[in-house]
C-alpha positions as CSV (number, residue, x, y, z in Angstrom):
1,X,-47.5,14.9,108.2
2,X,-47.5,17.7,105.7
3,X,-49.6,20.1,107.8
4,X,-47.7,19.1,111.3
5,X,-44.7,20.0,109.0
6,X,-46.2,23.5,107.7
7,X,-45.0,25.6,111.0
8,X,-41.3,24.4,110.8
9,X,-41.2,25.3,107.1
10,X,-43.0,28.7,107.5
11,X,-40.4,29.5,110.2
12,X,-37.5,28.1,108.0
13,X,-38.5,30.2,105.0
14,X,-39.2,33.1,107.5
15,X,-35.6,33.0,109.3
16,X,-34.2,32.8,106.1
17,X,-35.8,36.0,104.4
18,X,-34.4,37.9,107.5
19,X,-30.6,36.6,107.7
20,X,-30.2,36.5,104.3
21,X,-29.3,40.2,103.8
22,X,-26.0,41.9,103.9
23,X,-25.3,43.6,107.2
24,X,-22.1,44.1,109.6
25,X,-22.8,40.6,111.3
26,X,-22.7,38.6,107.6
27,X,-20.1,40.8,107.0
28,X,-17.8,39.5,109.5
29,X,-18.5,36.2,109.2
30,X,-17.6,36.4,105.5
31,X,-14.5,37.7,106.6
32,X,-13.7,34.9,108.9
33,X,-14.5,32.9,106.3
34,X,-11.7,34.0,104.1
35,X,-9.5,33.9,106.2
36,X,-10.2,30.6,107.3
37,X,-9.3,31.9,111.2
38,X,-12.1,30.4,113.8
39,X,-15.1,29.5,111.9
40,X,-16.4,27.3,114.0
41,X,-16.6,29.1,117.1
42,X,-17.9,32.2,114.9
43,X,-20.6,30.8,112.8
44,X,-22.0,28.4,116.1
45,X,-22.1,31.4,118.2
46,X,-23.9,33.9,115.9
47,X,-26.3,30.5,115.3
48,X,-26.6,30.2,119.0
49,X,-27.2,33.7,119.7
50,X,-30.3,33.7,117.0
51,X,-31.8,30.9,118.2
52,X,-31.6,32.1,122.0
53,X,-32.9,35.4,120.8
54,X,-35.7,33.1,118.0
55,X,-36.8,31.6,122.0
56,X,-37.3,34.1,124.2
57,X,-39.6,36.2,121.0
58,X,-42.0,33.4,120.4
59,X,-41.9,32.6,124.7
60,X,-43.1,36.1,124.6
61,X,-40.6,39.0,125.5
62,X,-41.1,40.6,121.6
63,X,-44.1,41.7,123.4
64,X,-42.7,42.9,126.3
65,X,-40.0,45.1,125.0
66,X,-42.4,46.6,122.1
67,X,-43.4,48.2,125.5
68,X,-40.5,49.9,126.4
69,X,-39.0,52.0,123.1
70,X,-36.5,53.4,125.0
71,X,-34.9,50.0,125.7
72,X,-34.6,49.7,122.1
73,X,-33.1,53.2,122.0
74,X,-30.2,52.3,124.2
75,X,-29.0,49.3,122.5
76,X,-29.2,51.0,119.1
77,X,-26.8,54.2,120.4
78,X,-24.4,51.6,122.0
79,X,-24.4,49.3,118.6
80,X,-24.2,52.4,116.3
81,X,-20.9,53.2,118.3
82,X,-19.8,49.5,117.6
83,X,-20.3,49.5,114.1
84,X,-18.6,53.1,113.9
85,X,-15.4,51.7,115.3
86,X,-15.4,49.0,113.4
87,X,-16.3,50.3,110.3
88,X,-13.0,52.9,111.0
89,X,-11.1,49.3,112.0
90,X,-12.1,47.9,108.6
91,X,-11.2,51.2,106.2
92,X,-8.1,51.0,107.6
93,X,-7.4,47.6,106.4
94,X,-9.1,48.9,103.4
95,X,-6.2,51.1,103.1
96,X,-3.4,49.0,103.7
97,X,-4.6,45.6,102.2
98,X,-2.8,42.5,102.5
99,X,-3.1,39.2,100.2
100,X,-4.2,36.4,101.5
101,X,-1.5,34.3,101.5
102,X,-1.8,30.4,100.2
103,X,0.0,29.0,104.0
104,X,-1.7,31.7,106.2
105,X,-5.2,31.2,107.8
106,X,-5.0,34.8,108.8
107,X,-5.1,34.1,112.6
108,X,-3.3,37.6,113.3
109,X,-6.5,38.2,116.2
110,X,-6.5,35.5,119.0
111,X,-9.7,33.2,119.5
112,X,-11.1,35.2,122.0
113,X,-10.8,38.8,119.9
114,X,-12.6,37.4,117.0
115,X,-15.2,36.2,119.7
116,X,-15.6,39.7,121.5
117,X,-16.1,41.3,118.0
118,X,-18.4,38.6,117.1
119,X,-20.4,39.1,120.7
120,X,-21.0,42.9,119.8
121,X,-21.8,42.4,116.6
122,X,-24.5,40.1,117.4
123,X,-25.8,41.2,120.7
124,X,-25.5,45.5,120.1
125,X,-27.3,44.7,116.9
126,X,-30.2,46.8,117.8
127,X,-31.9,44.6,113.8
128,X,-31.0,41.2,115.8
129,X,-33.9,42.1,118.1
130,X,-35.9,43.4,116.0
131,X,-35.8,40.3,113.6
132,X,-35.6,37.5,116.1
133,X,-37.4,38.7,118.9
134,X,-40.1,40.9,117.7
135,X,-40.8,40.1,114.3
136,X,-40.5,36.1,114.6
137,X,-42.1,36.5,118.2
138,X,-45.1,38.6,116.8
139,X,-45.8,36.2,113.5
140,X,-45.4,33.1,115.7
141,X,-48.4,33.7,118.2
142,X,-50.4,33.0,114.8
143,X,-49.6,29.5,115.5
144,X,-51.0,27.4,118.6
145,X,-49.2,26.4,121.7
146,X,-47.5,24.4,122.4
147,X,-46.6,22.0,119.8
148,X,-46.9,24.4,116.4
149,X,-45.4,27.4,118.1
150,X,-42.2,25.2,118.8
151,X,-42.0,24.0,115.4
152,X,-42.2,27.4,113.8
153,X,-38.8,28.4,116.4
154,X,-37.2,25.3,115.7
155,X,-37.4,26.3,111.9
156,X,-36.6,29.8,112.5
157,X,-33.5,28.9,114.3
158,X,-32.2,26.1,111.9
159,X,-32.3,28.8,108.8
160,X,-29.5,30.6,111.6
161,X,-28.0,27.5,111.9
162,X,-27.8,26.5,108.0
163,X,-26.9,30.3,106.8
164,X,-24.2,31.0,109.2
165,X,-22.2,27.2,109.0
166,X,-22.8,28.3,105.0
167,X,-21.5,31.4,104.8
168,X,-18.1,30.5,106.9
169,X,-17.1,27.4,105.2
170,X,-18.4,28.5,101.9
171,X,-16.7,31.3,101.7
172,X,-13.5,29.2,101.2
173,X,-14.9,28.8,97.2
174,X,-13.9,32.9,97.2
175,X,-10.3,32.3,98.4
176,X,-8.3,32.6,95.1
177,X,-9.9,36.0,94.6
178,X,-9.1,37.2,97.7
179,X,-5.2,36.4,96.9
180,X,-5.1,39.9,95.4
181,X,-4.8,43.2,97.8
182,X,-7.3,44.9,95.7
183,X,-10.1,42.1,96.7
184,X,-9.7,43.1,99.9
185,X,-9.4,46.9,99.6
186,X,-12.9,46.1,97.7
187,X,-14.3,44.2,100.7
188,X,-13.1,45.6,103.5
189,X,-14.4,48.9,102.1
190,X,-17.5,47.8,101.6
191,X,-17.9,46.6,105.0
192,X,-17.1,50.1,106.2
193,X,-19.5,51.4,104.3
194,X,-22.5,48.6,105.2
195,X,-21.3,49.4,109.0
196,X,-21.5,53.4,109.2
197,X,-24.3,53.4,107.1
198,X,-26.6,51.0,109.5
199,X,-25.4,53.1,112.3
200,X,-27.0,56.4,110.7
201,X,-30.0,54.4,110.0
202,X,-30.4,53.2,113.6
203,X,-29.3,56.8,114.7
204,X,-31.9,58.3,113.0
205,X,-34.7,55.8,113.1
206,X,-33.8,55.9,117.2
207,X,-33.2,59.1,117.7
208,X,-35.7,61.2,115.8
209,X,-38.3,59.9,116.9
């Protein structure tokens, strides 16, 4: 039991290393967080996304698009632009903070803004492919078709699951803090920061080569 177990485990543990960091898409769902405005639909579609993307690496297209650089290339210009504007969106807020208020959940963006923001922060993430569907698609051919292989996505793709429901309900515990403007002059600052400076890293590490 323990050894059909190992893949599932080693893709849990794997997943987990890679989300686990700060970056512009954690970022945002912290933010939703706070504000307690559409969690759900946040933290199940960035899950969903990763374990689409988790699928189609270990069914084989990491392969196919370590192929094609230039591929990679476009996505990362268009995501750069993304997290430029953003980051601008969010040192803006940094500049004119508001509290968050005891009887406000923050919904000031409709459902359907916070999920278009969400979209391109998941899917013009130029490190969402790289993680999910190269990395986790390359280190999963170590383990056998069909039955092993699955259980090392399946794993990979709850950690997703697991980090993402976390972080947007968890965040909740940080709500008192974030009752001060200067908390959120803080974060939103940082997030500007964590946003222009992965677009000059994929800029570079795109476009120099």
């Amino acid at each position: 039991m323990v050894l059909a177990q190992a893949p599932f485990f080693a893709g849990l543990l794997l997943g987990a290393s890679l989300i686990i960091a700060i970056g512009a898409q954690n970022a945002f769902v912290l933010r939703q967080g706070l504000l307690r405005a559409h969690r759900f639909p946040v933290a199940l579609l960035c899950a969903l996304s990763d374990a689409l993307l988790i699928v189609a690496g270990v069914g084989g297209l990491g392969i196919a698009i370590g192929h094609h650089p230039r591929v990679l290339a476009g996505v990362a210009c268009a995501g750069a632009l993304v997290l430029v504007w953003y980051g601008v969106q969010a040192l803006r807020r940094a500049i004119h903070p508001h509290a968050l208020a005891a009887d406000t959940h923050g919904k000031s963006s409709s459902m359907w803004q916070v999920i278009a923001a969400c979209v391109g922060f998941t899917w013009l993430n130029p490190h969402v492919y790289l993680d999910t569907v190269l990395l986790i698609g390359s280190l999963a051919s170590a383990w056998p078709l069909p039955g092993p292989r699955l259980l090392f996505a399946i794993g990979a793709a709850t950690s997703s699951f697991i980090w993402f429901f976390a972080l947007a309900y968890g965040a909740r515990l940080l709500a008192p803090l974030f009752r001060k403007p200067m908390a959120w002059r803080v974060l939103d600052g940082l997030i500007a920061l964590v946003m222009w400076s992965i677009a000059i890293k994929l800029l570079l590490s795109f476009l120099v080569h």
